[in-house]
N, C-alpha and C positions, 0 to 999 in steps of 0.2 A: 504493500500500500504506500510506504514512505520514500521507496527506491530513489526516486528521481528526485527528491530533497535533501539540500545539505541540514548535517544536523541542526543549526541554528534555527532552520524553516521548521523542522518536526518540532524541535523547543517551542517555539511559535504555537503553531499550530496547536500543540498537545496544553499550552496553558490558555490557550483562548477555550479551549472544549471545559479544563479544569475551571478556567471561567463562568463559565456558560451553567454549568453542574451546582457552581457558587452561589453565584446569582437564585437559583432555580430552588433551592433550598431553603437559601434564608430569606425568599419570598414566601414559599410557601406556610413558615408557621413562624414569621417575622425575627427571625434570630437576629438578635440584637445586645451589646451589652450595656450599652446606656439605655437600654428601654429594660433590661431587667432592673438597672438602679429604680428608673423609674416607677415601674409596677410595686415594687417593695416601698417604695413611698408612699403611694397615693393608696392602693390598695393591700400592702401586705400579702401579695403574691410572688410565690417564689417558682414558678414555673420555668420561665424564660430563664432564672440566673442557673437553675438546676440545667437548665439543655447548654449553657455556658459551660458551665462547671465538665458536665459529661464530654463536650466539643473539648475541652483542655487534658481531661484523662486520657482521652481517646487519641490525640495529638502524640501524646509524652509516650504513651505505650508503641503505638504503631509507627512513632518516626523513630524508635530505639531499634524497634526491628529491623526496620529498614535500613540504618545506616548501617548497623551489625551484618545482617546478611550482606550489602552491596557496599561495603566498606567504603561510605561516606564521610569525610572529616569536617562534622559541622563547626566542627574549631574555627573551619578556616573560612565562617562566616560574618557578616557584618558585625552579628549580636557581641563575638569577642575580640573586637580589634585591640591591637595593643594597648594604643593611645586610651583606653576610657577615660571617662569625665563622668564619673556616679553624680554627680555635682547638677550635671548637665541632663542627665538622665531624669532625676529623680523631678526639676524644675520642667522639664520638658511633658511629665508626665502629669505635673499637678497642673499646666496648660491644656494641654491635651484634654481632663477628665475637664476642666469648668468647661472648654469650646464645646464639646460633646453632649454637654448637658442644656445647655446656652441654645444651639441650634437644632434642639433635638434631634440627635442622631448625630453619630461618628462619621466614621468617613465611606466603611461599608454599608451602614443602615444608609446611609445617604445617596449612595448608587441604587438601595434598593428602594428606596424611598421615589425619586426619580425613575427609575423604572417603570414605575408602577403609580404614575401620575403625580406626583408632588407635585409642582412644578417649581414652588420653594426651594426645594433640594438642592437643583441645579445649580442654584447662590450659593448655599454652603459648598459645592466640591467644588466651584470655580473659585471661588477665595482659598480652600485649604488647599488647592495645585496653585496659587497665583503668590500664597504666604511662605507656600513649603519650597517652589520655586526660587522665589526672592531670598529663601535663608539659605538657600544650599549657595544659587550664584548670582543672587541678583542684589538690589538697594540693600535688602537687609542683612546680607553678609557678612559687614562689615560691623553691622552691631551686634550679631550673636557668634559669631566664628572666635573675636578673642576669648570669650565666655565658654565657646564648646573644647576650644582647644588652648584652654589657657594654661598652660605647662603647670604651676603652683597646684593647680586642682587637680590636674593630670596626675604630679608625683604623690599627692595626697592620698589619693582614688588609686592607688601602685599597694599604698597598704594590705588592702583588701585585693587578693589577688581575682578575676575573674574567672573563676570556677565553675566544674559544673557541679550542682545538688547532688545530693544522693536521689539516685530513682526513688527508692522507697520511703524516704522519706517524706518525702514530697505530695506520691499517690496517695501515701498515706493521712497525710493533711488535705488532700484537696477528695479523696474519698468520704472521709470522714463530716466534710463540710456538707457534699453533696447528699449525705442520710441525715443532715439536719434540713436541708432543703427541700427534699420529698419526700418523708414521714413515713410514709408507706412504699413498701418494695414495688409493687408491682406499676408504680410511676415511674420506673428506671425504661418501661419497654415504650414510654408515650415519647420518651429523649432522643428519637432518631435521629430529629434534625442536628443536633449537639454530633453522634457518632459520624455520623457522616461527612460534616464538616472536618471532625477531627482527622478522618481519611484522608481529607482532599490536601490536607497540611500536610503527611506523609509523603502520599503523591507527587505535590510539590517539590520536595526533597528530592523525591527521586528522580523528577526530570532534570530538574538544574544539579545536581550532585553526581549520575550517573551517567544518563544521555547526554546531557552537555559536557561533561568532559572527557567526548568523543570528538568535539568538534574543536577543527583546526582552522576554518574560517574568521569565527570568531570567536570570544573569549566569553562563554558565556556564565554569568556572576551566581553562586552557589548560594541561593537563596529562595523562600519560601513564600506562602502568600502574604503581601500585606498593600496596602492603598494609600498612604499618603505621599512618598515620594513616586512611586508610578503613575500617580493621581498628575503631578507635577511635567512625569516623559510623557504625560498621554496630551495633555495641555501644549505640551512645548511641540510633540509631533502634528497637534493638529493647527498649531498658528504656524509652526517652521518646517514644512514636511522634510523630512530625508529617511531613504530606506532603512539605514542602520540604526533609526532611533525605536523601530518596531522590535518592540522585545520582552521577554517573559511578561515581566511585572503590566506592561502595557497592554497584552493580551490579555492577561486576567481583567483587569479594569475594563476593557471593551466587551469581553464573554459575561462581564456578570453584569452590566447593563442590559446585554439583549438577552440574557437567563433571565433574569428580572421580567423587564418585559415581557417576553414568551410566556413566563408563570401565570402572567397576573391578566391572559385570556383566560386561564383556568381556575382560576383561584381569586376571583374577583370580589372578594366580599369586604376587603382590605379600603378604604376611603377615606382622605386625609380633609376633605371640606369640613368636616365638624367644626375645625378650627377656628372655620372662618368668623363662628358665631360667638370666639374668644376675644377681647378686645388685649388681643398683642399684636404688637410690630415684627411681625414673621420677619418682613426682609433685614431688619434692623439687628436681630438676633443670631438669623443665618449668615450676616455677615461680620459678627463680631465672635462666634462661635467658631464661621468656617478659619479665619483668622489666623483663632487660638489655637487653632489643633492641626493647621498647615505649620505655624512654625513650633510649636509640642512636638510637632509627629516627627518632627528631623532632629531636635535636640534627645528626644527620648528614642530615636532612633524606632521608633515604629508606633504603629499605632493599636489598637486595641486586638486587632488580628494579627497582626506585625509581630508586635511583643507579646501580646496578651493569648495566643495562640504558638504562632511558629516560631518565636523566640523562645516562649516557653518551654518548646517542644525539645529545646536545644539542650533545657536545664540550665541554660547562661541563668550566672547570678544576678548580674546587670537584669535582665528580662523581667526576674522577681521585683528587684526594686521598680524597673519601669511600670509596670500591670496596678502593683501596689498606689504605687503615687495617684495612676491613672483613679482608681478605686476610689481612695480617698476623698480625690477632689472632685472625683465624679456624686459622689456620694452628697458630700457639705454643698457642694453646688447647688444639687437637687433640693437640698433642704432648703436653701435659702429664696430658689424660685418658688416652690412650693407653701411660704411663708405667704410672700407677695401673688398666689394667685396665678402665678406664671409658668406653672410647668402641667399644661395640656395632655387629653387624655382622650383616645376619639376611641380606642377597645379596651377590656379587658380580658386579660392573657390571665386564664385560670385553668386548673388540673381540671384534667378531663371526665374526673368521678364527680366534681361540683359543678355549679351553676354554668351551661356554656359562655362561651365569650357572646359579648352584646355591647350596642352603644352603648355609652358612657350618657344620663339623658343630666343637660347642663341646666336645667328648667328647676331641678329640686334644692 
């Protein structure tokens, strides 16, 4: 099937389908993890964070395999670069969780938001590719670059070497977490979308770790799902076309727009106009949020799938402290819209042995 393409075309190729599969998923039963913060706010539902939770076990277990049998060295990924900056990390990530919560929706709930009608959405991923852009090489560079690579923090952040976890330890706290989150066993079989997600992070691994470093064309970068600096090459490819900028992480971003999309003929029950009858400043929010978590997402070095999934996946220590931060400020953010009235609710995501999901009615 793949003969007549160079590896870097299959790489392509094989992350736009992982894409697409992305998309298609966390359409279907809205996997999100700023909308788990949120559900546990407003209603004390823990659904969504338990298909989170299980998308992270399933990640850690199945990218362990993966590297092991196809002797992958995720060391020699972004997540462990010599130079860290925990520093940077840690600030990046307490960014990241208020933008997330700010614009409701990260950077992938925002593709899939957009997918599937938003049309708010599309503000947030153009600011978090225009912020995440501008931090990597553009105006803002200059003002977080001495900050991300500021040598003093660097030898600081050298203390703590960047390790990876113990597996077991780890499953064993994020296990442990996940049977406080769904009470009853037999909600672990309602978590597909979580497992499945967790696959596709494996996956990932294994096309850029295995199949890519088959290819002699070009170089291609050993890394996993994530969206806010791909969010940034898919931006820069479509204002500055050139072939070579077509690549993994960009594919993914484009497959899980049109997975998105595709789902949400099927699965149309999903509808974000409730909002409308909220008095908030959507685009004021989407653009203060996408912002925050274009330039979070590159100081923290990914974003909530980035680090919070495939970082994870790596057991990088950095990825804990990233996800954590994320957590945090995703968390006190939520509260404080929440205080003010501002943190909107058009479903509720509840276990499937209780009340089904239904509007939220804004009238009571």
């Amino acid at each position: 099937m793949f003969e007549d393409f160079e590896t870097y075309e299959i790489v392509n190729i094989l992350g736009l389908i992982l894409g697409l599969l992305f998309g298609a998923i966390a359409q279907k039963n809205q996997f999100c993890f700023s909308g788990s913060i949120k559900d546990y706010i407003l209603v004390k539902s823990t659904k969504r964070a338990a298909s989170v939770l299980m998308a992270m076990i399933v990640a850690i277990i199945s990218t362990t395999i993966v590297v092991n049998i196809f002797d992958i060295d995720v060391t020699q990924s972004a997540y462990f670069k010599s130079n860290i900056n925990y520093f940077a990390i840690i600030l990046g990530g307490l960014l990241f969780g208020s933008g997330m919560m700010i614009a409701d929706g990260c950077s992938s709930r925002s593709i899939v938001k957009f997918g599937q009608g938003d049309s708010n959405a599309i503000i947030t991923l153009l600011f978090i590719a225009i912020f995440a852009y501008a931090t990597t090489k553009g105006l803002l560079y200059g003002i977080f670059n001495p900050f991300i690579n500021n040598e003093f923090l660097i030898e600081i952040s050298k203390n703590i070497e960047n390790f990876q976890v113990n597996i077991f330890a780890v499953l064993a706290v994020l296990i442990f977490i996940l049977a406080i989150l769904i009470k009853k066993v037999k909600r672990v079989f309602s978590l597909y979308d979580g497992v499945l997600i967790g696959l596709l992070v494996s996956f990932a691994w294994f096309i850029t770790g295995y199949i890519g470093s088959e290819s002699f064309e070009r170089t291609i970068e050993l890394t996993s799902i994530s969206f806010v600096y791909p969010s940034a090459k898919t931006l820069e490819l479509f204002t500055y076309y050139e072939v070579n900028e077509l690549s993994f992480g960009v594919c993914i971003v484009i497959g899980a727009l049109i997975g998105t999309y595709v789902s949400s003929f099927f699965n149309k029950k999903y509808s974000f106009g409730c909002t409308a009858n909220k008095n908030l400043n959507k685009v004021k929010y989407n653009m203060i949020g996408g912002s925050l978590m274009g330039i979070g997402g590159i100081m923290a070095i990914g974003c909530t799938v980035g680090q919070g999934l495939s970082g994870l996946s790596t057991l990088a220590f950095s990825s804990f402290l990233a996800i954590i931060s994320i957590f945090i400020s995703g968390y006190f953010t939520g509260k404080i819209l929440h205080k003010y009235d501002k943190l909107p609710m058009c479903f509720i995501f509840e276990w499937n042995d209780k009340e089904k999901e239904k509007p939220i009615n804004y009238d009571i």
